[in-house]
N, C-alpha and C positions, 0 to 999 in steps of 0.2 A: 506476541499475542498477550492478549493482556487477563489478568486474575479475574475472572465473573464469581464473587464468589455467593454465598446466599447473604451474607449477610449485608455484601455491597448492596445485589440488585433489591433487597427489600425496601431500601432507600431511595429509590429512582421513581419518583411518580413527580404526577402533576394534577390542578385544577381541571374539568372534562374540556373548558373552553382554552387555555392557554394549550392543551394537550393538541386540539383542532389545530391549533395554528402553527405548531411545532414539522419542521419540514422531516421526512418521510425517508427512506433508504432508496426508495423509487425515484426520487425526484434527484436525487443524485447520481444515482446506476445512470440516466439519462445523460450527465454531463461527465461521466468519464469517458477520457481524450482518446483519440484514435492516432496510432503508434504512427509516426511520422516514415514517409518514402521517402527523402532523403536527408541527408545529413544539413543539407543548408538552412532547414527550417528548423532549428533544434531549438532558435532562442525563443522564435515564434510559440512551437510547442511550449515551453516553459513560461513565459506569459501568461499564457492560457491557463495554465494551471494555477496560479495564483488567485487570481479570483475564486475558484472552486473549494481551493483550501482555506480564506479566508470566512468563504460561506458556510463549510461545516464545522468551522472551526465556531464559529456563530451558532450552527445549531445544536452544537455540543455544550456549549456556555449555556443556552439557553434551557435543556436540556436537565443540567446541574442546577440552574434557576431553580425550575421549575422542583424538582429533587427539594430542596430545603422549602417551597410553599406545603410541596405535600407533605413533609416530614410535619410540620406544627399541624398540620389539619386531623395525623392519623389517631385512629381509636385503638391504641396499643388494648384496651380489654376485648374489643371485638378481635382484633387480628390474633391474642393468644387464646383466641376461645377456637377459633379458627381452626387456627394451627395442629390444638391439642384435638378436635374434634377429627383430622384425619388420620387416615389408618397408615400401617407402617410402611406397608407396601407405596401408598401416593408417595410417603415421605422418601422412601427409598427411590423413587423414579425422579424427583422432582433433585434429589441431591444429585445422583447418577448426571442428569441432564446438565446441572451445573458443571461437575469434576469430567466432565467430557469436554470440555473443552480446552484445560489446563492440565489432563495428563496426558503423558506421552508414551505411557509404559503398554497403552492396549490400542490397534485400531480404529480408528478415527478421526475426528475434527483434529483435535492436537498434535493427533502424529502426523498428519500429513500435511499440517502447516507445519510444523517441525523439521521437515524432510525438505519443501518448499521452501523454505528459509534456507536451510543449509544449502542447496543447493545454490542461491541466489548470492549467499555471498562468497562461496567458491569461485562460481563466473566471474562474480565483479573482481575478485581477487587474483584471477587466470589473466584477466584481460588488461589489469593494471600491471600486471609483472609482463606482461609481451608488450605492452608499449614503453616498459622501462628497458627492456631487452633490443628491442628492435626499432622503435621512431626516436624516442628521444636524445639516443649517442646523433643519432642523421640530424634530428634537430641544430644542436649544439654545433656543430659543424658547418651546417646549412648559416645558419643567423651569423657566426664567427666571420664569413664569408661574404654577406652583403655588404657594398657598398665596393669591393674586387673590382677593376676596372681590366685588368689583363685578361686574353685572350684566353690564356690558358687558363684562369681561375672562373672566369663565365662559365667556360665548359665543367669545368669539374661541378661546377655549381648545380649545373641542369642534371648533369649524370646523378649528383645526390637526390635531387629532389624527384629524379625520374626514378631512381628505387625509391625514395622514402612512399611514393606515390602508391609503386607496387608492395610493398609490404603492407602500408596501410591498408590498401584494398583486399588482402587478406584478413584483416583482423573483423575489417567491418563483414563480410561476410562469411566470417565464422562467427559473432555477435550478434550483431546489427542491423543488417540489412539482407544478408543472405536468405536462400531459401529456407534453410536451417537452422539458424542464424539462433544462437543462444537465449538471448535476453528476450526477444519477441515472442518466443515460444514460451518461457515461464512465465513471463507478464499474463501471455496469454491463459494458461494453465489458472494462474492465479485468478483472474479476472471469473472468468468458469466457475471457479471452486467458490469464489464468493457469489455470484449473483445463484448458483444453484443450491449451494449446501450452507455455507458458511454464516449468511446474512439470516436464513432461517433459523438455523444452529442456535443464535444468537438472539432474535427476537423470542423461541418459544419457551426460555429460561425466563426472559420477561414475562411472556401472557402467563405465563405458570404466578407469577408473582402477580400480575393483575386480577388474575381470579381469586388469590388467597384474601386478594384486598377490596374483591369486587368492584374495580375500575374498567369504564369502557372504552378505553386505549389503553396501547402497549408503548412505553416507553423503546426507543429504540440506539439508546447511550451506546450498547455493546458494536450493535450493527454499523453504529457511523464511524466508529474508532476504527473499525475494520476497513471502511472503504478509505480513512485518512491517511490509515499503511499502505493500502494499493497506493491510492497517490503519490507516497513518500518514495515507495521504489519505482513508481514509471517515472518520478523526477528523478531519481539516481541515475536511471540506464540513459536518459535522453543528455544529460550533464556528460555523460561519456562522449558524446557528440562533439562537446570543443575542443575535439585535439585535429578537429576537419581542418584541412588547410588548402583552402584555392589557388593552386600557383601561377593559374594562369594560363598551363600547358596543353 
């Protein structure tokens, strides 16, 4: 999660027409990927995703753009007449909404990304020590053995790859594809927590700074960063996908 802090977001604006043409958290939420059914599509998945990340990777540049036109435009004596003109209690709400999203010591946005995180790289963490544990000694074995032309090393050959098959298909459905299956269910968790709490979280620390500044858009820097990290870990869990191997059988 990243620092919103007040003094960052007072620096995020833009012109009202550049602001118009700046792409929206909405139009994004629309192109996040839907978690692939089976393992063979995983590179296809990934593909996919590149485009999407190079687009808000664009509207986030664009974004920072726009951030340095507004900086030379603002009326720093208006915005501290502003400022000093509200009362303690706004200032107190308006800080509050900020530091709610970077602490993690009370209930909230931060803790419960804090929790989600941990949780996520636990998983990734489980699921790479059980394929050190259980496929990749059968690997090493497996591949040492291609090219065996005797009766008896064919057979051994299949019998490895006919457990490596069944182990694997354990992991993938305690992970992956199962009904319960780890990483689709905190993707999905995640995905929830942003498009209903997180993305708003995040914009109304901006309008709070739009209004200070009397602008009629809200910059939305905090909200796209947010949906760049969904991206970043549904490309982690789908990456987990290349240890798929078709034997054929």
């Amino acid at each position: 999660m990243k620092k919103l802090t007040l003094s960052v977001s007072l620096m995020i604006f833009a012109t009202c027409l550049f602001a118009q043409e700046l792409k929206q958290p909405a139009y994004f939420i629309d192109k996040l990927p839907v978690y692939p059914t089976t393992p063979k599509v995983y590179q296809q998945k990934l593909d996919s995703l590149a485009p999407v990340d190079l687009e808000l990777k664009a509207a986030i540049d664009a974004y920072k753009n726009a951030q340095k036109t507004a900086q030379s435009k603002m009326d720093k004596a208006a915005i501290a007449k502003y400022y000093q003109s509200m009362t303690p209690a706004q200032i107190m709400a308006m800080t509050q909404a900020a530091t709610a999203l970077i602490d993690t010591t009370k209930e909230g946005v931060a803790k419960t990304m804090h929790k989600l995180n941990y949780e996520f790289i636990t998983y990734q963490d489980q699921y790479e020590k059980e394929f050190e544990t259980n496929i990749y000694p059968l690997d090493t074995v497996i591949n040492s053995m291609i090219g065996s032309g005797t009766p008896a090393q064919i057979a051994k050959m299949h019998q490895l790859m006919t457990e490596r098959k069944t182990e694997y298909q354990k992991i993938m459905e305690k992970y992956l594809l199962g009904d319960k299956a780890l990483f689709p269910n905190i993707l999905g968790i995640f995905r929830d927590y942003l498009t209903s709490t997180l993305i708003a979280k995040c914009d109304q620390i901006e309008k709070d700074q739009t209004q200070m500044f009397n602008l009629p858009y809200t910059p939305h820097t905090a909200a796209l960063a947010e949906i760049q990290e969904y991206l970043g870990k549904f490309e982690q869990v789908i990456k987990n996908f290349k240890d798929y191997k078709d034997w054929g059988m």
